[in-house]
N, C-alpha and C positions, 0 to 999 in steps of 0.2 A: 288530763285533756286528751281527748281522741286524735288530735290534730299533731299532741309532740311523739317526735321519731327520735328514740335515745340513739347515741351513733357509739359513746363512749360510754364504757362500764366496767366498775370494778378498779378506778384510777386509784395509787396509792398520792395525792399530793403532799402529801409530804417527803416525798421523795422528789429529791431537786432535779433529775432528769424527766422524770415525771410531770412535773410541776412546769418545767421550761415548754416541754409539747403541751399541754393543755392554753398554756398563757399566747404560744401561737399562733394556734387554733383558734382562739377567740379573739386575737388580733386580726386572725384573717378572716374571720365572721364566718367560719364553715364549721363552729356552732357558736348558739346563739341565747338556749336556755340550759337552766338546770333544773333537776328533780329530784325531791328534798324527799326524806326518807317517810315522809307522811304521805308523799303522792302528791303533794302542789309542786307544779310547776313554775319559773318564774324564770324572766329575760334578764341575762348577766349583760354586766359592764365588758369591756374589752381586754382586762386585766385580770389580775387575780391579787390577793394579798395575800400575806404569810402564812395568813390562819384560817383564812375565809375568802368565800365564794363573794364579792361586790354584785349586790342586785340591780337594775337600771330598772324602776317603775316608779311612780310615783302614789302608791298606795300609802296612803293613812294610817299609822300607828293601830294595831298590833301588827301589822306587816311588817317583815324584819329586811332590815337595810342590807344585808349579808348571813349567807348559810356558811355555818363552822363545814370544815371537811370533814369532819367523821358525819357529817350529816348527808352529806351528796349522793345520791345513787344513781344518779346517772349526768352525762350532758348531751346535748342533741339542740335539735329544731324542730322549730313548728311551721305545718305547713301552713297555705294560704292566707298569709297574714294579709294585711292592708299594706301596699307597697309604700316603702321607706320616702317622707319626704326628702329630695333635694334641698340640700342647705342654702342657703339666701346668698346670693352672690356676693363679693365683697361690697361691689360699689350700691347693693341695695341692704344692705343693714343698716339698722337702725343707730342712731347713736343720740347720749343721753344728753341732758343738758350741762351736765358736771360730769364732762365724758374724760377718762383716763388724756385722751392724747391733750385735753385745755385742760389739765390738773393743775400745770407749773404757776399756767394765767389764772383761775381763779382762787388759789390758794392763797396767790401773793396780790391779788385787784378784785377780789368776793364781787365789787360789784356789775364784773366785765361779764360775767354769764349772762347775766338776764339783757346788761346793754346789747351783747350781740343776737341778742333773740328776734331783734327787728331788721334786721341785715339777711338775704338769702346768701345759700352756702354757697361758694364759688364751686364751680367744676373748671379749675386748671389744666393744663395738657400734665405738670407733675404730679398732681394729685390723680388722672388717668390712668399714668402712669408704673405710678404706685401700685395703683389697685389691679394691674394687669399684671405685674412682677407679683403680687400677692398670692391670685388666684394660681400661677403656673408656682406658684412656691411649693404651692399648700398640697395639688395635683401629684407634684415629684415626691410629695414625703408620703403621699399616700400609695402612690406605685411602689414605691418602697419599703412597703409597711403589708402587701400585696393587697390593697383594696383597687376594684374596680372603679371605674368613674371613667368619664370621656374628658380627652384633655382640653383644656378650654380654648378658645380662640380670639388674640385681639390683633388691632392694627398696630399695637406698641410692642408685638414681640421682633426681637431679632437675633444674633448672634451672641451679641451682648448678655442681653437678658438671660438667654439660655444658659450662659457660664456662670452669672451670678448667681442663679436661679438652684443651678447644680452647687454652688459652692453653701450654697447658704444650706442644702439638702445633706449636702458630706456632711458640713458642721455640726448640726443637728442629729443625725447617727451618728456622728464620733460622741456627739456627749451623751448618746443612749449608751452605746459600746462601752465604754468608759465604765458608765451607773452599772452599767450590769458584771464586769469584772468586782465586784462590790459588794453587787444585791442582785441576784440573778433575777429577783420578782421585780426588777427595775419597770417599766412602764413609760411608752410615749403616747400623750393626748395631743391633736393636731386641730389646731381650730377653734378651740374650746371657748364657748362663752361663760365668760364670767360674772359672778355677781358680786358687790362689795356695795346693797343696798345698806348693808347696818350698817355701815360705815358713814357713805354717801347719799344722801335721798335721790333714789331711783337709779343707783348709780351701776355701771354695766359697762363690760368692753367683751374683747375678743382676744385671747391671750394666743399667740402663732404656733408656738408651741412648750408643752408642759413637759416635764419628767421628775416624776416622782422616785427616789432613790436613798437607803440607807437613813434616813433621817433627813435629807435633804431636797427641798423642791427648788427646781430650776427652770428660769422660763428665760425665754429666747424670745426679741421679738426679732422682726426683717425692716430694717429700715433703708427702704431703695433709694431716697434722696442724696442729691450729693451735695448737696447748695452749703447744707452746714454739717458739721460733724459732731453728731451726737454722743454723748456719755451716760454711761450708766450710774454714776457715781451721784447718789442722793437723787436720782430721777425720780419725780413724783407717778409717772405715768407708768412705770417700773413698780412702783412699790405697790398703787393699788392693784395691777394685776396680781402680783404677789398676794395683796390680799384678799380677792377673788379665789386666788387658786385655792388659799389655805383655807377658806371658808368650804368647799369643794371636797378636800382631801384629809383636814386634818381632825374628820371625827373617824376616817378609816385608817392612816396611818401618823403612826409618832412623829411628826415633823419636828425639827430643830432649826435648820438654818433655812435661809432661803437664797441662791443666786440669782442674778439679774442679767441675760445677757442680751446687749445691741448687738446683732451683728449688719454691719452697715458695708457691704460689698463693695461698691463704687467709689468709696472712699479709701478701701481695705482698713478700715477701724472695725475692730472687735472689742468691745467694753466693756469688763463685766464686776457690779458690787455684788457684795454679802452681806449677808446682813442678819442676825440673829432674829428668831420671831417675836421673841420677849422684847427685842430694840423697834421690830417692824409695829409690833401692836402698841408700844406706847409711842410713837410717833403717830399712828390712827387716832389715839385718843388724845393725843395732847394736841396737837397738829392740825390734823385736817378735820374732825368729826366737830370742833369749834368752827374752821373758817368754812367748812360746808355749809352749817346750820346758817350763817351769816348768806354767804354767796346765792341761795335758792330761792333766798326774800329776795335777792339784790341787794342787801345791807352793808353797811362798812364802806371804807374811804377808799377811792380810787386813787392807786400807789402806778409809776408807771416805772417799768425796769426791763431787761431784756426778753422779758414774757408779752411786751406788747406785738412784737416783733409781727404776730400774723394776726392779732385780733382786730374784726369786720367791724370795731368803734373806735379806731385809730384815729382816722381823720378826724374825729368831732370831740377827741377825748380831752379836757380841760389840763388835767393832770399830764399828760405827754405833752399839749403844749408847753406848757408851762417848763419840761422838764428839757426840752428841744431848744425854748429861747434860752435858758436863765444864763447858759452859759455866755450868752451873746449879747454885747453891749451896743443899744441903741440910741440913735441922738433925739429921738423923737416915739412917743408910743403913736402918736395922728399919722408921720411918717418914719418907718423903722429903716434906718440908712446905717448897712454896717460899717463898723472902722476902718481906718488904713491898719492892717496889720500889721504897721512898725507901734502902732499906740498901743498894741494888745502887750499884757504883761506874757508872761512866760507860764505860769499857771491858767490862764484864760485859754493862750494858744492852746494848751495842753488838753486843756477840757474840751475846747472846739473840735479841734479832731481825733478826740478819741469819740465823740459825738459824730461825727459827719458822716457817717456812713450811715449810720440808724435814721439822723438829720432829714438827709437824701432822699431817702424810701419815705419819709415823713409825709416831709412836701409832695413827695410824687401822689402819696396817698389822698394830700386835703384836696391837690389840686384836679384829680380824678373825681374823688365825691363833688367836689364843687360844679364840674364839668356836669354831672351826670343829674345833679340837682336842676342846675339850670334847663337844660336842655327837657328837663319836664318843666317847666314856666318859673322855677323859683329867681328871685332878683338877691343879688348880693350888693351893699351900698358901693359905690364907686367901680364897680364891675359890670360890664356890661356884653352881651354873646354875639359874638361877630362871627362871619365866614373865615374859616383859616387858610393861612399859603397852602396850594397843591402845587402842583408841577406838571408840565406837560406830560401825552403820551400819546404812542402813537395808536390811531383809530384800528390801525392793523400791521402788524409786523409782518407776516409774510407779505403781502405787499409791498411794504417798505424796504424791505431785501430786494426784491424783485427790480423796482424802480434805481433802486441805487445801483443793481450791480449793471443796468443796460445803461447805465452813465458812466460803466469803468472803471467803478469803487467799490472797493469791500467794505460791506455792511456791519461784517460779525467782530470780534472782541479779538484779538490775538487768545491764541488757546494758550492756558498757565497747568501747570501741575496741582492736584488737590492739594488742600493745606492736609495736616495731620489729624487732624479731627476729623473732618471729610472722608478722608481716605480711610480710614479705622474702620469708618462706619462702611461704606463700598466694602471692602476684604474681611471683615471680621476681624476682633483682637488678634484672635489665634493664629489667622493667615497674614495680618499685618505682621506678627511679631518673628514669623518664619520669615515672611520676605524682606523686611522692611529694616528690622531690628539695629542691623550694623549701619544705615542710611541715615539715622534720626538722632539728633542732639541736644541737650535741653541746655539751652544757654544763659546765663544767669539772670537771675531778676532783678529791675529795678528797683533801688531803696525805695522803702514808703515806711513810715510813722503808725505806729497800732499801738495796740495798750499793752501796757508791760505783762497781761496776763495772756499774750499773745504766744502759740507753744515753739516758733520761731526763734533761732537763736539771736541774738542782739548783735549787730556789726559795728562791727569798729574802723570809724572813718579816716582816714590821714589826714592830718593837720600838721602845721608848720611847727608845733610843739614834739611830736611825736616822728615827723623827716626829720628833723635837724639836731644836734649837738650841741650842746646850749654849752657856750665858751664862758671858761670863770672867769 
């Protein structure tokens, strides 16, 4: 090609200093192609492998997927290509209908995919959130990695963000640094779209970051939520990326295991399974590539269990009703009047609230749908849409200060000190924990009743058995 400029010539790769500058070099995209000892030219990947050059086109067989190194004669670039699309921002990529992050919900309810097909996606402030912690994730590992790009800009960045952001940035280079005291040809892929349609029909995610090393692939996702604290231990949304990656990587390198790592900053949990490929791939086959095939008809019975928790067919779901009363004894199905809870046995109690919290979010959910049904013209039997209580306000506050203070009265609130959470957010962690640190006390929490798989130590209450000295 008239247009490629060799820049490197005469590399020995198999010489591991050697080997370490070229791999660089195409991390830092300052080159881009190789040229094979026949004169074709062709665009590498951003890595190198032990024995071969990885090619990045997508030509049709007899085009080789990788040039051996006694075959290279040069690397370089090519001028005036057609400028490099920009990658789709987080919050506009696509996502499938048997999408990695609803693995856990359709694996275990196949026929919750297609119910929440008719539900539109919610756009939350955590879910904005998320995807703004995301984009400055992804930015940091790439200035890191010295690729150029512009840092992105949202209303959700702050202080905060920025440490997590960095923390999650360190993690991810310590566990390159790491791979590569190991396998110096170690490799980080940042962003990577995945594919695990053999598996899944049509199925696809976005894996946050990859590293390929020694026989092992290892993927990190960021999860910025702090509502609940995620594990990596038999994750199903873990395990297809894993199988995306190895779909990816393991017809160029010898994979064996694969790690799994959450790292979920605002919680400070760090997760991380293993898991053998030969355990990974029969769990695909035995597993999910059955309750797929089920799940994309809609097929199979609606099971309801801690995976209903965010699905957009909660409120109308038969099966979570059902699974929300059963624990609850009623005097009437016409009218549902619950007990005195001195009649509840002690296994019922039991059951009620270790329910109650899911319960809660239940009800809050049918009686939103109900709301929102209505309010487009539907009627429910014995329910009827009325004007709700408001509360006064005043037509204009500074006025209202005005008027009251030429009558001799203070208008305003007595000033209070921030709470802690407030104040965190004002100074930043960093400056709160300089100034603040030795001022702040976390006083103990009130008992409350959870399930014994709750990772809280169990207290031990005083009782008149346990004060006293029981006289023979």
């Amino acid at each position: 090609m008239d247009n490629y400029t060799p820049t490197i010539r005469d590399v020995d790769l198999t010489d591991p200093i050697q080997h370490a500058a070229i791999r660089e070099q195409l991390e830092a995209k300052t080159i881009t192609h190789v040229r094979h000892t026949n004169g074709r030219v062709w665009k590498t990947h951003t890595w190198l492998n032990k024995k071969s050059v990885p090619l990045n086109h997508a030509d049709p067989p007899p085009a080789p997927s990788r040039i051996p190194f006694d075959k290279v004669e040069s690397f370089g670039v090519l001028e005036d290509l057609e400028p490099a699309k920009v990658p789709a921002g987080h919050a506009e990529r696509a996502h499938a209908l048997l999408s990695a992050s609803g693995a856990s919900r359709w694996i275990n309810c196949t026929p919750s995919a297609r119910l929440e097909e008719q539900y539109p996606d919610s756009n939350s402030d955590a879910a904005a959130e998320g995807t703004a912690a995301h984009e400055l994730a992804e930015y940091k590992l790439r200035q890191m990695q010295g690729l150029l790009g512009d840092a992105p800009k949202s209303e959700w960045h702050n202080e905060d963000m920025e440490d997590h952001t960095d923390a999650y940035a360190d993690h991810v280079l310590a566990e390159l640094t790491r791979a590569r005291q190991t396998d110096p040809a170690a490799f980080l892929a940042i962003e990577e779209r995945l594919d695990f349609s053999h598996i899944v029909p049509d199925g696809f995610g976005t894996g946050d970051a990859l590293i390929v090393a020694d026989g092992t692939l290892t993927v990190v996702d960021l999860k910025y939520g702090k509502g609940i604290e995620v594990s990596a231990q038999y994750n199903p949304q873990m395990r297809l990326y894993a199988l995306g990656a190895l779909a990816a990587y393991d017809t160029i390198y010898d994979i064996e295991r694969v790690r799994m790592v959450i790292f979920q900053p605002r919680l400070g949990n760090i997760s991380v399974d293993e898991v053998s490929v030969d355990a990974l791939l029969m769990w695909a086959e035995e597993v999910v590539e059955p309750r797929a095939a089920l799940a994309i008809t809609g097929d199979g019975d609606l099971q309801a269990g801690e995976w209903c928790r965010f699905c957009r067919h909660a409120a109308q779901c038969p099966a979570l009703a059902n699974e929300m009363f059963s624990p609850v004894p009623v005097s009437s199905e016409l009218t549902p009047t619950s007990p005195d809870p001195d009649t509840l046995t002690d296994d019922q109690i039991a059951t009620i609230v270790a329910h109650a919290g899911e319960l809660k979010k239940w009800l809050t959910k049918v009686e939103a749908h109900a709301l929102a049904k209505a309010t487009e013209g539907h009627t429910y039997p014995g329910l009827k849409l009325v004007e709700g209580r408001s509360v006064r306000k005043y037509t204009d506050e500074a006025e209202v200060a005005k008027v009251v203070q030429e009558a001799g009265e203070d208008p305003y609130k007595p000033r209070e000190v921030l709470g802690v959470t407030a104040m965190t957010k004002l100074l930043g962690k960093k400056r709160f924990d300089e100034l603040l640190k030795d001022h702040v006390h976390k006083p103990e929490g009130k008992p409350t009743l959870v399930p014994e798989s709750d990772k809280r130590p169990a207290l031990t209450m005083a009782t008149a058995e346990t004060m006293f000295t029981q006289i023979a």
